[in-house]
C-alpha positions as CSV (number, residue, x, y, z in Angstrom):
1,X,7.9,-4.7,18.2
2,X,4.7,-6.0,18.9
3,X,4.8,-9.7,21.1
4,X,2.4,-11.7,18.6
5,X,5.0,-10.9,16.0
6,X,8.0,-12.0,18.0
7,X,7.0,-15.0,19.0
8,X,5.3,-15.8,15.2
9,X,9.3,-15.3,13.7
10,X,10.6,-17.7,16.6
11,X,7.8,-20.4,16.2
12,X,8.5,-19.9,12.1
13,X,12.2,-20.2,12.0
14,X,12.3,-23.2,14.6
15,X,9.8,-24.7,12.5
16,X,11.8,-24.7,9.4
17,X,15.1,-25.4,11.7
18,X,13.4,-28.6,13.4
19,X,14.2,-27.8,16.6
20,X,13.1,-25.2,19.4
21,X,13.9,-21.7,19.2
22,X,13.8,-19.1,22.0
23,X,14.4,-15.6,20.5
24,X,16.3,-13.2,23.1
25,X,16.8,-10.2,20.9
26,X,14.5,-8.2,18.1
27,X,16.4,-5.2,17.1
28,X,15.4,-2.8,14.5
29,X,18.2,-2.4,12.0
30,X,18.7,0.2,9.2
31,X,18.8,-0.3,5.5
32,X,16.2,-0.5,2.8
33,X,12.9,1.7,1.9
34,X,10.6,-0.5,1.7
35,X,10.9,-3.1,4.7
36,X,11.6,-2.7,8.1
37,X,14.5,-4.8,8.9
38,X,15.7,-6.3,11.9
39,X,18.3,-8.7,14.0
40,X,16.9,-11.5,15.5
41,X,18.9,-14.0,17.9
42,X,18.7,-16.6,20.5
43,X,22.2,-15.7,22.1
44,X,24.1,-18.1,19.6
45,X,22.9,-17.2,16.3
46,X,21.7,-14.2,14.0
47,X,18.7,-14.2,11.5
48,X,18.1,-11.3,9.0
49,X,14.3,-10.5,9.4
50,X,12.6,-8.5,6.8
51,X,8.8,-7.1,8.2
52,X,6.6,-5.5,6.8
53,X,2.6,-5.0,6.2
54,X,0.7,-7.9,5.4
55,X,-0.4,-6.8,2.1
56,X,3.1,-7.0,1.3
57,X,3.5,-10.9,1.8
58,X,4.0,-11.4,-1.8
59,X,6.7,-9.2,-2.3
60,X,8.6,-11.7,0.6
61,X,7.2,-14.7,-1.4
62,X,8.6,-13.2,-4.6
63,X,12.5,-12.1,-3.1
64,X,12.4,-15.9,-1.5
65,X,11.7,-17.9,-4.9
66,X,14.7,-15.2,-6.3
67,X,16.8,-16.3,-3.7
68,X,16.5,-19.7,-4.4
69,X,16.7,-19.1,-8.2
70,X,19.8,-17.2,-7.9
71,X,21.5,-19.9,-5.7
72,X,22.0,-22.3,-8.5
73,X,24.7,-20.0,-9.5
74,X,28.2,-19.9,-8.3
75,X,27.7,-16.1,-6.6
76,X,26.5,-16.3,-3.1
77,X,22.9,-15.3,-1.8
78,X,21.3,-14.7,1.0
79,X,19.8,-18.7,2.6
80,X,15.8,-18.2,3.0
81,X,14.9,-19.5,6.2
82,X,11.4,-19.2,6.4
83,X,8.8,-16.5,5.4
84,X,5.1,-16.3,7.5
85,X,2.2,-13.5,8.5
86,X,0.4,-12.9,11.8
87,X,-2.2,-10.5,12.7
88,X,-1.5,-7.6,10.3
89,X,2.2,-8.0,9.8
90,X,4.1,-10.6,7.2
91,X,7.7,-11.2,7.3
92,X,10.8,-13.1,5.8
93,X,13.7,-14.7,7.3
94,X,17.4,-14.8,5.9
95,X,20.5,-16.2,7.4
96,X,22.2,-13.4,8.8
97,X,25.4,-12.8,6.7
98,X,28.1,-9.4,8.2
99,X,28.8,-7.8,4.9
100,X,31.5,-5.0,4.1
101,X,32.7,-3.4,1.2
102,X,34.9,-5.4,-1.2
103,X,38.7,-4.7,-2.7
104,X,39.2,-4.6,-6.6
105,X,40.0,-8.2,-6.7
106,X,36.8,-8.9,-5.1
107,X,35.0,-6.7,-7.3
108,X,36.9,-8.6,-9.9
109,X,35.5,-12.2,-8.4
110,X,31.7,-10.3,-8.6
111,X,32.1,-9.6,-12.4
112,X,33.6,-13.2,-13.0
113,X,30.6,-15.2,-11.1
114,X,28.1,-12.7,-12.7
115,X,29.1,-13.8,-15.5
116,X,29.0,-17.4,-15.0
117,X,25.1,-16.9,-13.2
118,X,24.2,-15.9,-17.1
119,X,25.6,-18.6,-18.3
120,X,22.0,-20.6,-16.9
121,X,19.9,-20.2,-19.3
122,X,16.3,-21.0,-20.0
123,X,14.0,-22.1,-23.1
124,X,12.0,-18.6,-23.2
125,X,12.1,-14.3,-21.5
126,X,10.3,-14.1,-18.4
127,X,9.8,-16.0,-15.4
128,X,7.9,-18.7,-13.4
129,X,5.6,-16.0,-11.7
130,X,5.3,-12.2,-11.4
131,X,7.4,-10.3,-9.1
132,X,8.5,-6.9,-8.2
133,X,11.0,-4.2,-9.2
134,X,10.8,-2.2,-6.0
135,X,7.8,-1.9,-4.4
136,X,6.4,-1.8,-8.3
137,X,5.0,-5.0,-9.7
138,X,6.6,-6.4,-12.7
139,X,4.8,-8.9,-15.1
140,X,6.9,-11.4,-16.2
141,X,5.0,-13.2,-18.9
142,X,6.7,-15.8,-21.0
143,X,8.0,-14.8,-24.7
144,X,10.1,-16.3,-27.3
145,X,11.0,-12.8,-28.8
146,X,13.5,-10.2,-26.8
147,X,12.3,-7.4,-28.0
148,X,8.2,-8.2,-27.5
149,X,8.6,-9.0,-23.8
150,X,11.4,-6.2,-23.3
151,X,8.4,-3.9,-24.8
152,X,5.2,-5.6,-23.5
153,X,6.8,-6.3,-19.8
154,X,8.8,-3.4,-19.0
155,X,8.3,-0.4,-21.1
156,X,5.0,-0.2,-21.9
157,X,3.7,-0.6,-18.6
158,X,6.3,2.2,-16.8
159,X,5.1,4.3,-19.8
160,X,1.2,3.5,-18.7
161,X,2.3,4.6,-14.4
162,X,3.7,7.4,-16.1
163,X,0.5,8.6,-17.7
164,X,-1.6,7.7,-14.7
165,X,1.0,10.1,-12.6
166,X,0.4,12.9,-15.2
167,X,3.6,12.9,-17.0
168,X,2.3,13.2,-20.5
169,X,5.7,13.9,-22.6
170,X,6.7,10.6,-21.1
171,X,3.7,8.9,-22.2
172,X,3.7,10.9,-25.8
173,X,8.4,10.0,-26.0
174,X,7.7,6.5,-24.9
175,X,5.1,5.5,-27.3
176,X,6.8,6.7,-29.9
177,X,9.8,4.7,-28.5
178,X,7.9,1.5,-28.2
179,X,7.6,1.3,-32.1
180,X,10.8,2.0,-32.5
181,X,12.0,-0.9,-30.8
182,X,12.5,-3.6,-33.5
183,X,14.8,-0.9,-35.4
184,X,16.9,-0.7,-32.0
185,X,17.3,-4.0,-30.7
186,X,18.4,-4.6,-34.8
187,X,19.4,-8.2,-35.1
188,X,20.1,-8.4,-31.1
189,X,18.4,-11.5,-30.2
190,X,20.2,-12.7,-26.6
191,X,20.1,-16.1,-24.6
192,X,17.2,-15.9,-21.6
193,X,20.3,-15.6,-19.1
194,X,19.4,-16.2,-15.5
195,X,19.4,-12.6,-14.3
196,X,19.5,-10.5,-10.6
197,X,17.3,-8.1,-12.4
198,X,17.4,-5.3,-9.8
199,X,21.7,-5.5,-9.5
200,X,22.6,-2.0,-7.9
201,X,25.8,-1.2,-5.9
202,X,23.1,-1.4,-3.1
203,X,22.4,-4.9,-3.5
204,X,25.8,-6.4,-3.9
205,X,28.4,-6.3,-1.3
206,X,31.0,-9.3,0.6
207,X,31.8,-11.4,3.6
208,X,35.1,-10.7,5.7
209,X,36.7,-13.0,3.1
210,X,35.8,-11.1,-0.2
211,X,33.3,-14.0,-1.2
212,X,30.5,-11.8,-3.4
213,X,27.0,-11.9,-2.0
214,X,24.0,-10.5,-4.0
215,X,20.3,-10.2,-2.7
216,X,17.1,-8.2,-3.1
217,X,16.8,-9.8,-6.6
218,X,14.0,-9.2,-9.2
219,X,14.8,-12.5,-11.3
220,X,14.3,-14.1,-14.4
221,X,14.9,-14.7,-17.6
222,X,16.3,-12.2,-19.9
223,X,19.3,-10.5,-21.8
224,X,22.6,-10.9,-19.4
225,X,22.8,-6.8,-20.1
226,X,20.4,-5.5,-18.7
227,X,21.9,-6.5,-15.5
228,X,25.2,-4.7,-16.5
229,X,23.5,-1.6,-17.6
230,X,22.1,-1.6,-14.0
231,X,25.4,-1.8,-12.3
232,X,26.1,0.9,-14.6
233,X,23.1,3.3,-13.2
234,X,23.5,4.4,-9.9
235,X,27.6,5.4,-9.9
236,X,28.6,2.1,-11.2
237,X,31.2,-0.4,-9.5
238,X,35.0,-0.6,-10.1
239,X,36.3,-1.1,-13.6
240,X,37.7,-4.4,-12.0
241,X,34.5,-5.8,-12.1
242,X,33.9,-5.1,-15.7
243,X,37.4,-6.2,-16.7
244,X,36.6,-9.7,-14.9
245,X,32.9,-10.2,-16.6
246,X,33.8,-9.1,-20.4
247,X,37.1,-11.3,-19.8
248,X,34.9,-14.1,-19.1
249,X,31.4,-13.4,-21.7
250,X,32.6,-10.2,-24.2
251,X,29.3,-8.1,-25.1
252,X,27.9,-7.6,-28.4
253,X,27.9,-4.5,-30.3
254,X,25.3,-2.3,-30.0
255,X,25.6,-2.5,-25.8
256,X,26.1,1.3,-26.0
257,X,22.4,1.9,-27.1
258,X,20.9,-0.7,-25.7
259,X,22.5,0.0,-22.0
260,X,20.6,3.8,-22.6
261,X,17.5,1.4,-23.3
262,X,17.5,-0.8,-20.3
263,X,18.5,1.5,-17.7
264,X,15.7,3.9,-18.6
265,X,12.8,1.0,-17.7
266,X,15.1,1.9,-14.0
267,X,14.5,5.4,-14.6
268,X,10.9,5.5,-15.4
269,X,10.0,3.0,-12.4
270,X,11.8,5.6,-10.4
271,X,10.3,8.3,-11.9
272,X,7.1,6.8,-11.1
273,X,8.1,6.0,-7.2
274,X,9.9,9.2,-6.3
275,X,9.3,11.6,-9.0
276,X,11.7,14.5,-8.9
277,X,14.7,14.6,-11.7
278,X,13.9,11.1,-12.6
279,X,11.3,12.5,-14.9
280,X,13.6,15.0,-16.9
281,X,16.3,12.3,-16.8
282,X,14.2,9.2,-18.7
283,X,12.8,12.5,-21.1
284,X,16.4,12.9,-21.7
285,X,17.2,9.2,-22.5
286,X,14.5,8.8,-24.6
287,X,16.0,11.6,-26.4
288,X,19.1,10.0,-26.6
289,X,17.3,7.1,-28.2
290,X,15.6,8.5,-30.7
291,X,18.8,10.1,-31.8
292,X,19.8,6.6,-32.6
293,X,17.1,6.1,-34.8
């Protein structure tokens, strides 16, 4: 860890404290694959430190206005301490929060206070700014319509990455999905819900006392499922936590379908960062949906 940096976190975070802060320890912790991540502490107390190049300062300035978007809600989140660049190298700073893995009742609590995040709503889809699904950009430009932002905002643009990585049957299935969108989403027309955006089993875990806590978000404005169908994706959480959030907000019909639909913008973004099955899996769903049809 390079000194500059160091001292930059310490002068940052006492700045945003109001008071003097002498870090003692740096220590390169593991998790994530797109930051480095780290311990820092002045004996007495723990921050979460996210680093990183400094090209990459907005992707800090997009998780911190997420955090703060996300604590209006009843689930816990991550406090953002402070966020800076030196030299080459940008960086955030979280409170440092010891997370474990939750019981079914806690699952239970997640599902309920998910639930009760979509409640917020706003007036239109999209977001206050731009932000990031990964390391990929996402554009989140303001619509009144569902189905034209779910298509201009997310699918067209994985389907245009696709092309540029050479995966023409996904360009060629995706296009022909795009039109087929207003027969799909049907008379589906959702609140703007107040939504994680990126909610994997990786991003969601709990404090010693099964209190929920959700970070890494991707938010904004959109249909409460698509953060469902994302929980859904990646070996989905307990039944519990289902249970507890259609207790609380029942879905619509149609969820089957249009789960296959917004996980596949997931797929496609990680066909385009990693490759590998991804690609045969989003040809797959896109089968699936046209079978719909």
């Amino acid at each position: 860890m390079q000194d500059p940096l160091f001292a930059a976190v310490g002068t940052r975070v006492g700045h945003a404290l109001g008071e003097r802060v002498d870090l003692r320890l740096f220590a390169q912790i593991g998790g994530g694959c797109i930051h480095r991540a780290f311990r820092a502490s002045d004996g007495s107390r723990s921050w979460f430190v996210k680093i990183n190049d400094a090209k990459r300062a907005d992707m800090f300035a997009a998780e911190a206005d997420g955090l703060r978007a996300l604590a209006r809600g009843l689930l816990r989140v991550p406090q953002v301490v402070c966020s800076g660049a030196t030299g080459e190298q940008s960086f955030l700073v979280l409170e440092w929060l010891t997370l474990s893995v939750g019981a079914p009742r806690d699952f239970a609590k997640l599902g309920e206070q998910l639930a009760r995040l979509h409640a917020l709503t706003g007036p239109r889809y999209g977001w206050r700014r731009d932000n990031y699904i990964g390391s990929t950009p996402q554009s989140n430009a303001e619509d009144v319509s569902w189905p034209q932002f779910f298509a201009k905002t997310r699918l067209a643009p994985q389907l245009t990455l696709a092309s540029r990585d050479g995966h023409a049957m996904l360009r060629v299935k995706g296009e022909k999905l795009l039109q087929a969108l207003p027969k799909l989403f049907g008379a589906h027309a959702p609140q703007p819900s107040l939504l994680h955006g990126d909610l994997w089993g990786g991003n969601a875990a709990f404090l010693g006392d099964g209190t929920p806590v959700i970070f890494d978000p991707a938010a904004y404005y959109g249909d409460r499922e698509t953060d469902l169908a994302m929980t859904e994706l990646f070996g989905g959480f307990p039944a519990d936590f289902y249970a507890a959030y259609r207790a609380h907000s029942p879905l619509a019909p149609g969820y089957r379908v249009r789960k296959t639909l917004y996980q596949l913008y997931h797929v496609l973004n990680h066909a385009h960062l990693f490759e590998g099955g991804y690609v045969p899996l989003a040809e797959q769903m896109m089968d699936r949906l046209s079978a719909e049809l």
